[in-house]
C-alpha positions in Angstrom: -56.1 -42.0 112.1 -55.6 -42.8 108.0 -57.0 -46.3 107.9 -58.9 -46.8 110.8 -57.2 -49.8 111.9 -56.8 -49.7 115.3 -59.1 -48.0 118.3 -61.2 -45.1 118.2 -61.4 -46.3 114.4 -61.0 -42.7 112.7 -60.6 -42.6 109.2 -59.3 -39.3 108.4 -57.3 -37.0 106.1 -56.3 -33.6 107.2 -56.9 -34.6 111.0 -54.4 -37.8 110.0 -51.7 -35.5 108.4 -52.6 -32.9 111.0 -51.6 -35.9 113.5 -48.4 -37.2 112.0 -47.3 -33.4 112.1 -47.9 -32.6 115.2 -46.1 -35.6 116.3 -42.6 -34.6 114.8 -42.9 -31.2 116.2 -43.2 -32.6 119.6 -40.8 -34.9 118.8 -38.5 -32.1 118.4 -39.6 -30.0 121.5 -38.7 -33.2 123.6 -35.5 -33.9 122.1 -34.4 -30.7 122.9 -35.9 -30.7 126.6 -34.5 -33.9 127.6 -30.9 -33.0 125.6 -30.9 -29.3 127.7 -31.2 -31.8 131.1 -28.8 -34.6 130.1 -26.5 -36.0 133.1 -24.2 -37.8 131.4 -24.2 -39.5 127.8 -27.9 -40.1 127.6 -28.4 -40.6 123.9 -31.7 -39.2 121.8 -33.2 -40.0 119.0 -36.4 -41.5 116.9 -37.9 -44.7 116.3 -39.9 -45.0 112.6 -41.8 -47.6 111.5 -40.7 -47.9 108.1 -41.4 -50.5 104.9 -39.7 -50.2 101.7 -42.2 -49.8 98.9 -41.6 -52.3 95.7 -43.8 -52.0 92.7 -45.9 -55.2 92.1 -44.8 -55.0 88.7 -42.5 -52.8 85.7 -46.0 -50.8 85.0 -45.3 -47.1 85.5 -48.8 -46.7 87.2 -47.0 -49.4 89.5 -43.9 -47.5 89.9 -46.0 -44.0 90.5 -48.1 -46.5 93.6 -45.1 -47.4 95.1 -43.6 -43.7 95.3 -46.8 -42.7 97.0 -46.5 -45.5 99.2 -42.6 -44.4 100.4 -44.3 -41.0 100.6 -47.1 -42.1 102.9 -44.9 -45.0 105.2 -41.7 -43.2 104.9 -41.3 -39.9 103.3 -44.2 -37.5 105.7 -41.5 -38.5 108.4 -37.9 -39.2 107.0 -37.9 -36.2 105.1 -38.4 -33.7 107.8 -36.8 -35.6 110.8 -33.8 -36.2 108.6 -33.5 -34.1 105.5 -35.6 -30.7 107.2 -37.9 -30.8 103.9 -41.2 -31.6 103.2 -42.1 -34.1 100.4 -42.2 -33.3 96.9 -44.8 -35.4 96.5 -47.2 -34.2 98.8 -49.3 -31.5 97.0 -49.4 -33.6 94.2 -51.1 -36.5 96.7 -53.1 -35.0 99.4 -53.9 -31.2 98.1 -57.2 -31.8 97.3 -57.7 -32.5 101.3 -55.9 -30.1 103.0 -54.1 -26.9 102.8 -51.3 -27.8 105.7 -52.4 -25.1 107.5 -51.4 -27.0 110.4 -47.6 -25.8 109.4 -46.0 -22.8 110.9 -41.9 -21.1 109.3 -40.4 -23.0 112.4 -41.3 -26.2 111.8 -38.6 -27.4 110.1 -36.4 -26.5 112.5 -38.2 -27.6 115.7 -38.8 -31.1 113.8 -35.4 -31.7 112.6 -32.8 -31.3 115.8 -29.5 -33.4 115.8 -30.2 -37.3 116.4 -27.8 -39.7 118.0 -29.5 -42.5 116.8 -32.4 -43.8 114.3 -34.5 -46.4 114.8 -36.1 -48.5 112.2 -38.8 -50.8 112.7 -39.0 -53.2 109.7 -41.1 -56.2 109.4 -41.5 -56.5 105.5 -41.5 -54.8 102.0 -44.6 -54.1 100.7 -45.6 -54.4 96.7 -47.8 -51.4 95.3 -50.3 -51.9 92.8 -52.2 -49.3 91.4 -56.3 -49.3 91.9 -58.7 -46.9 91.8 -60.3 -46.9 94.8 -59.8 -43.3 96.7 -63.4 -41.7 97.1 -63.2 -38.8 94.3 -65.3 -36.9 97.0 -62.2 -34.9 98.8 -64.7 -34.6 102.2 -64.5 -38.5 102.3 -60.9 -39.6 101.9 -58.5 -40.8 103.6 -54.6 -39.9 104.1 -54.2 -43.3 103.0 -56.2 -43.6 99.9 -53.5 -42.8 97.3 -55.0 -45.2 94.6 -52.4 -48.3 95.2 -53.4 -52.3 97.3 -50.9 -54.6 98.1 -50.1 -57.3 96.2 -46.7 -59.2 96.9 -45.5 -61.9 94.7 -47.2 -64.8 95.3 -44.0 -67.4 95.6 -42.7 -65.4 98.1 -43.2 -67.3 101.8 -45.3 -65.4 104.2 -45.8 -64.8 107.8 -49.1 -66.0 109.9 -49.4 -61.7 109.2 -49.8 -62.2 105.6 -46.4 -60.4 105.2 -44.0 -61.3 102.7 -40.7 -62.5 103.7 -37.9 -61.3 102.0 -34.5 -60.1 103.9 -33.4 -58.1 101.6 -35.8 -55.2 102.4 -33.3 -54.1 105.7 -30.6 -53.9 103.6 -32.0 -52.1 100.7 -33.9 -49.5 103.3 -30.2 -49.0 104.8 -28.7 -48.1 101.3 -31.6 -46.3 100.7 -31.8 -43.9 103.7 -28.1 -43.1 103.6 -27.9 -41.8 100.2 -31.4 -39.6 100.3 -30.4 -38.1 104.1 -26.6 -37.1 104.3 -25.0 -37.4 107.8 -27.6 -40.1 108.3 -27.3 -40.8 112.4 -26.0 -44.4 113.5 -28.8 -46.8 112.5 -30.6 -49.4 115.1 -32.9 -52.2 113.5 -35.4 -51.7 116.8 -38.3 -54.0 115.6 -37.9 -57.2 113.1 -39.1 -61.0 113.6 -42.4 -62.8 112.6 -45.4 -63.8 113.6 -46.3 -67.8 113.1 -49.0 -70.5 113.5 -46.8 -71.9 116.8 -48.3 -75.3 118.5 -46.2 -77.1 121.0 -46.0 -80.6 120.1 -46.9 -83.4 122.3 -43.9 -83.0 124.7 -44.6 -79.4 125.1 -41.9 -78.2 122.1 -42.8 -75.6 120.3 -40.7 -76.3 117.2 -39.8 -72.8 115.4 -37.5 -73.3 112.4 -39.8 -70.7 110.1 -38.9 -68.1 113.1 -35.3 -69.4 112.9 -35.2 -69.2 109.5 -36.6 -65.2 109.6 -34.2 -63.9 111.7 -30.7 -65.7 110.7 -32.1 -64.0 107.0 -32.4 -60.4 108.6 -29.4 -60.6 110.8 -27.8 -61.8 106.9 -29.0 -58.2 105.9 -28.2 -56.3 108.7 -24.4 -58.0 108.3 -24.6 -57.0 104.5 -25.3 -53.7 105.3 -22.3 -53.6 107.9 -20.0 -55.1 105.1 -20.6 -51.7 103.3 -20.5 -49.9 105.7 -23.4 -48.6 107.1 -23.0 -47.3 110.8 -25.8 -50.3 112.4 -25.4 -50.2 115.8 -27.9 -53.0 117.0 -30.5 -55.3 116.2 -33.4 -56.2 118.4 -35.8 -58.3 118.1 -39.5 -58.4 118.4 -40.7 -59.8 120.3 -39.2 -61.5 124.0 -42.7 -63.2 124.7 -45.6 -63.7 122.4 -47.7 -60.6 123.7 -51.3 -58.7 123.1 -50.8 -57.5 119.9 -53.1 -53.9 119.7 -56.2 -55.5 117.4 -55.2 -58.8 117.1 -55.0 -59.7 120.6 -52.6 -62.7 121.0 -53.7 -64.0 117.8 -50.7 -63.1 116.1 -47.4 -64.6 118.3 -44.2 -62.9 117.8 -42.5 -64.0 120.3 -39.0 -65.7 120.9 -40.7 -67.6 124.1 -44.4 -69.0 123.3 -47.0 -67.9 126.1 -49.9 -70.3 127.1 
């Protein structure tokens, strides 16, 4: 609903913070529900999708891009469904398009019950670069124009996605996560692989050694992370079979099996 990427299309601001909101509180209704009914050691918890934000370069108005970044990918969800806080950043960022009126006193506790698990779903790292580009009209931006484009390092390899490879970005979230949220839950890495430009060859091979090489790098991070002892419990990849892919349709194959 903040960048109008995928069907109906909306491009909003309040309504997309409105959204994301509403989401965590149900999140928390259900958890509770489904905890209340449990037969035996069901376990319950949250899936996020989640980048680590990197600024594109030392300049502090690079820096200040890539902590609204965290705030908009990570932060409006990590901070309540883990820390039962809102974001320090957020006035600063979005007051000029709504008053979060949408929040009620219980919230925080509604959005924030005991997890058994998190899940991340990590593809890449993303480089912030500051620009100018948010409408100054307030009736006519976005949640996601916070003045910041993309703009990863140029020797770094990239997918058939256009993201940047670079391993490291598990690890660091990992680190990351479990010294802003103490009593972080047991961690599962529940989406990571690549998309790539796969053609069988002339026996009906579809060599792969750029998907080989992605994963044996992630599962490197994931062991890294274990080795200092972050609680990962699992590692799944996405995807079994190359699949329809939301906008993209099956332009974009990320899967372990190539489909014809």
């Amino acid at each position: 609903m903040a960048t109008g990427e995928h069907a109906p299309g909306a491009w909003e601001g309040h309504g997309a913070l409105a959204a994301a909101h509403h989401l965590m509180v149900r999140h928390g209704l259900a958890v509770q529900a489904m905890r209340a009914q449990r037969r035996g050691e069901e376990k319950f918890g949250i899936t996020l999708n989640m980048t680590e934000a990197r600024p594109a370069s030392v300049d502090p108005a690079d820096r200040a891009a890539a902590e609204r970044l965290d705030l908009l990918h990570n932060r409006v969800f990590t901070d309540p469904v883990l820390g039962g806080t809102w974001p320090s950043l957020e006035q600063e960022v979005w007051s000029d398009i709504t008053d979060f009126g949408f929040r009620e006193p219980e919230d925080p506790a509604l959005i924030r019950p005991p997890l058994d698990f998190l899940g991340m779903n990590v593809y890449c790292p993303t480089y912030a670069k500051f620009a100018h580009i948010a409408d100054p009209d307030p009736r006519f931006r976005t949640a996601a124009d916070i003045d910041m484009v993309s703009a990863a390092p140029a020797d770094l390899p990239r997918t058939a996605m256009g993201w940047p490879v670079d391993a490291t970005v598990l690890t660091q979230l990992l680190r990351r996560l479990r010294k802003d949220y103490p009593g972080l839950p047991p961690v599962y890495s529940t989406e990571n692989g690549a998309a790539y430009r796969d053609v069988p060859d002339a026996t009906g091979t579809v060599p792969d050694p750029e998907r080989i090489a992605y994963i044996d790098s992630h599962l490197g991070a994931v062991q890294d992370a274990l080795a200092e002892g972050i609680d990962v419990q699992g590692y799944f990849c996405w995807s079994l079979l190359d699949k329809f892919e939301w906008a993209y349709g099956y332009a974009k194959r990320f899967g372990l099996v190539y489909v014809d």
